[in-house]
C-alpha positions in Angstrom: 30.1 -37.0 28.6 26.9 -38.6 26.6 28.0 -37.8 23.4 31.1 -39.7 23.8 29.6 -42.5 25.2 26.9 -42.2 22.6 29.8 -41.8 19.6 31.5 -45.0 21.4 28.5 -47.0 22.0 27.6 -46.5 17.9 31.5 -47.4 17.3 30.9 -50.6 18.8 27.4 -51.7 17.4 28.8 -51.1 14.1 31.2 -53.4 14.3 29.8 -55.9 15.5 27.6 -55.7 13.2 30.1 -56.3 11.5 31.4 -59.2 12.4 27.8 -60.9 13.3 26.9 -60.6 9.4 30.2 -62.0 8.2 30.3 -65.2 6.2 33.8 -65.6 4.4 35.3 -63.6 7.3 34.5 -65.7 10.2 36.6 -68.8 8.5 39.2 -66.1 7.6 39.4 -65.5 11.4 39.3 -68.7 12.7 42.3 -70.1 10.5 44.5 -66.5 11.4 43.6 -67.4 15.5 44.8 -71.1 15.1 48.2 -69.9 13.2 48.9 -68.0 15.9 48.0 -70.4 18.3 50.5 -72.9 16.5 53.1 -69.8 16.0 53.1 -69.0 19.7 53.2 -73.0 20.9 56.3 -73.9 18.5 58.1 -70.3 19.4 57.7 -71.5 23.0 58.3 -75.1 23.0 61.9 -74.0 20.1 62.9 -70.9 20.8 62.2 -70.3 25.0 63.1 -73.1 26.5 62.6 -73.5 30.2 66.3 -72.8 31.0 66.1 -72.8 34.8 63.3 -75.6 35.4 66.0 -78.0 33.5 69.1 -77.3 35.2 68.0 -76.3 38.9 66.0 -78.8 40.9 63.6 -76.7 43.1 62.6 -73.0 43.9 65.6 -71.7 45.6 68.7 -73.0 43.6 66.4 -71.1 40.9 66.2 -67.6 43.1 69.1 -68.1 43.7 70.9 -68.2 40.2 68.6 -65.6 39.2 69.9 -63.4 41.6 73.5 -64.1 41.0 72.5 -63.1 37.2 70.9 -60.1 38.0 73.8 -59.0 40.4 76.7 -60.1 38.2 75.3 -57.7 35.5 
């Protein structure tokens, strides 16, 4: 059981390592993180609507049509 902890614990130190000595890299990553951040905010503000929230006005008319979905199928 050491040597795998030992063989994981190496795994890990190298890289970050790795990532600790980057120059370039680190603006690499930071401008791939904020297009994902934009990707995932735009997918769900244009393509996932809040269908329920806009055309049921509180918590059970929401159950409710949910379960009507889920039954009807």
């Amino acid at each position: 059981m050491d040597g795998i902890a030992v063989k994981a614990r190496k795994i890990v130190d190298f890289y970050v390592d790795g990532f600790r000595n980057m120059t370039i890299g680190r603006r690499l990553w930071a401008i791939i993180l904020i297009k994902v951040a934009l990707l995932f905010l735009v997918f769900k503000l244009f393509f996932f609507p809040n269908i329920l929230e806009e055309n049921y006005d509180n918590d059970e008319d929401r159950a409710r049509a949910v379960a009507e979905q889920l039954s009807t199928r």
